[in-house]
C-alpha positions as CSV (number, residue, x, y, z in Angstrom):
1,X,9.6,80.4,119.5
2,X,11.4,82.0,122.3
3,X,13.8,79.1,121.6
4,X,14.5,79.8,118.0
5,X,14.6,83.6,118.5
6,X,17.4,82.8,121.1
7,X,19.2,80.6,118.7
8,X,19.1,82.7,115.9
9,X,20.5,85.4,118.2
10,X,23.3,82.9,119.1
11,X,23.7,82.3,115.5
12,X,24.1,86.2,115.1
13,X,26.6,86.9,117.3
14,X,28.9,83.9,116.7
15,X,28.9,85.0,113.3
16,X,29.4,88.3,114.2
17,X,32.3,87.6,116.8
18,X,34.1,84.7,113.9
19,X,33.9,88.1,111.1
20,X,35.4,90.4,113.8
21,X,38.0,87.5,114.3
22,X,38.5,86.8,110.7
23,X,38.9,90.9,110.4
24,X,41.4,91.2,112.9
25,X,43.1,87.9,111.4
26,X,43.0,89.0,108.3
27,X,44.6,92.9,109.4
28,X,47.0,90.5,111.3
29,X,48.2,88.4,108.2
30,X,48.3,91.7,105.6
31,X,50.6,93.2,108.5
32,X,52.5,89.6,108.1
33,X,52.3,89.7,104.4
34,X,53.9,93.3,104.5
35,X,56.2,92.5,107.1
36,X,57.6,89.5,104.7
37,X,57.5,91.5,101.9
38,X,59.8,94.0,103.3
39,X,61.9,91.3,104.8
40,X,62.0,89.9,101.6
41,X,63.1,93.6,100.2
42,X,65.6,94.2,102.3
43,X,67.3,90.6,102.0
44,X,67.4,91.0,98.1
45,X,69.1,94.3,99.1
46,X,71.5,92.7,101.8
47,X,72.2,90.1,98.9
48,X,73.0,92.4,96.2
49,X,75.1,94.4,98.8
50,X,76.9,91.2,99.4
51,X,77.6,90.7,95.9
52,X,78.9,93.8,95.1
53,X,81.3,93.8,98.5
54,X,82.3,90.9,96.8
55,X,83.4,91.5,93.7
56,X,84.6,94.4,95.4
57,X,86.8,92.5,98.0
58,X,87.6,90.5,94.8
59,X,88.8,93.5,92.7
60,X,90.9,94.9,95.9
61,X,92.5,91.7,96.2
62,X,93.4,91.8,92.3
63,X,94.6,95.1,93.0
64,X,96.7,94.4,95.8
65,X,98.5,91.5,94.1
66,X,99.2,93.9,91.4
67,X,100.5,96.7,93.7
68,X,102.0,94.0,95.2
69,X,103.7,92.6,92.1
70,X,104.6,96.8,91.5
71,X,106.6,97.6,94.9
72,X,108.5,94.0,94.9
73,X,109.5,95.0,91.0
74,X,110.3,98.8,92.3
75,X,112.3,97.4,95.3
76,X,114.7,95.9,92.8
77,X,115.0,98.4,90.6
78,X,115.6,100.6,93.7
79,X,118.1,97.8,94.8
80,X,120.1,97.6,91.7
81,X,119.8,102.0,91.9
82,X,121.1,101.8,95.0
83,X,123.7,99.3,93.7
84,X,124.8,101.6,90.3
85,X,124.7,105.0,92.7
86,X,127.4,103.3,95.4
87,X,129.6,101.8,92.5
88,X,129.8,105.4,91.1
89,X,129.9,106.7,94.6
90,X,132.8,104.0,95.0
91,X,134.9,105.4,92.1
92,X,137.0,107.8,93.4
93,X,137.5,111.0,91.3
94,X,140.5,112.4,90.2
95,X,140.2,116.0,92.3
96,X,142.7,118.6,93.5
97,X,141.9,121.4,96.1
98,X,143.8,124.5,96.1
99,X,145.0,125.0,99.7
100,X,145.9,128.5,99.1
101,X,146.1,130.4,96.1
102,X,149.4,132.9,97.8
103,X,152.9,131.7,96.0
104,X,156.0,133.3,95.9
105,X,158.3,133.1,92.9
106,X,160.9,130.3,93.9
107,X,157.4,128.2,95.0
108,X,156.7,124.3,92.9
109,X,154.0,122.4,93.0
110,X,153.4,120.0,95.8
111,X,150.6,117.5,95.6
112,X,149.9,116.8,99.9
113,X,147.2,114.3,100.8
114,X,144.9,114.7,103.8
115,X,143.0,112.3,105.9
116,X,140.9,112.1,108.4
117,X,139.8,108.8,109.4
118,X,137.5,109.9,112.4
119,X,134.8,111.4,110.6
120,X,134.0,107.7,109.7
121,X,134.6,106.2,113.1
122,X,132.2,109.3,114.6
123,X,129.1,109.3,111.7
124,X,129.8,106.8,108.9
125,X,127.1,107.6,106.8
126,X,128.7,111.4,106.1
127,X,129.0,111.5,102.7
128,X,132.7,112.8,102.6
129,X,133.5,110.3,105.3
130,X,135.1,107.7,102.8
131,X,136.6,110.6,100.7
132,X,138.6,112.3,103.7
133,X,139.6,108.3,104.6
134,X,141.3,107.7,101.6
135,X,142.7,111.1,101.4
136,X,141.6,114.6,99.9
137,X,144.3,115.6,97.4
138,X,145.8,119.4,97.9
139,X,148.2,121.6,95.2
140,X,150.1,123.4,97.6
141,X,153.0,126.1,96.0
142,X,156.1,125.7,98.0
143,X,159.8,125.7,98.4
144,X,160.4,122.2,99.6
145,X,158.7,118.9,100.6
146,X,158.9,120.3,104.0
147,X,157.5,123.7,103.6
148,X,154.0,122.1,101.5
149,X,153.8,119.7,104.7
150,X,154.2,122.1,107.1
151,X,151.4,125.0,105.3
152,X,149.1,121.8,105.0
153,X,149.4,120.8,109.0
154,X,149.3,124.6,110.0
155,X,145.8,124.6,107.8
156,X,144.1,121.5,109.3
157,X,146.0,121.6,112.9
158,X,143.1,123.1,114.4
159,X,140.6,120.5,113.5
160,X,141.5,117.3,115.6
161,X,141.9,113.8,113.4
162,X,143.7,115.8,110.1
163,X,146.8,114.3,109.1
164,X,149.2,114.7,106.5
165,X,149.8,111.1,104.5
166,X,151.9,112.3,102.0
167,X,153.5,114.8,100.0
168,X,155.1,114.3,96.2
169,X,156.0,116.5,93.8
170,X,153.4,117.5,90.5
171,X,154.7,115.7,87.8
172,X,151.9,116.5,85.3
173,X,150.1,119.5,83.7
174,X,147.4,120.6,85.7
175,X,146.1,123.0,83.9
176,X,145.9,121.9,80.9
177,X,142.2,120.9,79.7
178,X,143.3,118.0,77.9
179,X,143.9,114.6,78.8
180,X,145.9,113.9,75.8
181,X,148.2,116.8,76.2
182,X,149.2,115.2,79.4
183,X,149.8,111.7,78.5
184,X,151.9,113.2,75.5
């Protein structure tokens, strides 16, 4: 009896040492379950993220082609501009200075051109640099051809690269308004 008494006991406390290990198994695999569960989670959010960088990186790509598309279309519209502006630029207008308003009574008119080619060879981009190279027209009241030529040097003399290119007599009315009264 002793015998069976010692057996059952056996019994007992295998069974009692497989339920501890089927408890702690069991906590074990819950923990696993969880742990997939959340795994699982957090890759259906990593997924969803992915998507939606996707079609973001897909919209931004659209976008960039279209900006794209936008500043090569600008370029040329600044091109042909830039184009227009230096054919106006190019066109040289009809202006005439006054290089001094004094006259006496026995004074003409005297149309003198000066140049200055340097301020081109020193900073070409100056915006009267092509202007003063092809010559700023002057009215200049004087008694001869002389006399305009020398008031327009004794003006400019100071400044280093003015020169006098030429000096002619005003033919036309300059003060009248008019085009057509001229040409008349």
């Amino acid at each position: 009896m002793m015998l069976n008494f010692i057996i059952i006991l056996a019994i007992i406390a295998i069974g009692a040492w497989l339920s501890n290990i089927l408890l702690v198994v069991e906590s074990r695999v819950s923990q696993t379950r969880n742990r997939v569960r959340g795994a699982r989670g957090t890759v259906d959010k990593l997924d969803h993220a992915i998507r939606r960088l996707r079609r973001d990186e897909e919209k931004l790509h659209e976008e960039i082609e279209t900006l794209m598309r936008e500043t090569l279309e600008l370029r040329r519209d600044q091109t042909e501009v830039q184009n227009r502006l230096a054919a106006a630029q190019s066109k040289r207008r009809p202006q005439i200075l006054i290089l001094t308003d004094r006259r006496n009574p026995n004074d003409k008119e005297w149309l003198v051109t000066v140049v200055n080619p340097q301020i081109g060879e020193i900073d070409a981009g100056h915006p009267l640099a092509s202007e003063w190279a092809r010559g700023r027209d002057y009215l200049v009241w004087a008694e001869s051809e002389r006399d305009a030529s020398e008031r327009a040097n004794r003006r400019f003399s100071a400044r280093p690269g003015y020169q006098v290119k030429s000096v002619a007599p005003v033919k036309t009315d300059l003060y009248s308004s008019n085009p057509a009264k001229t040409a008349a």
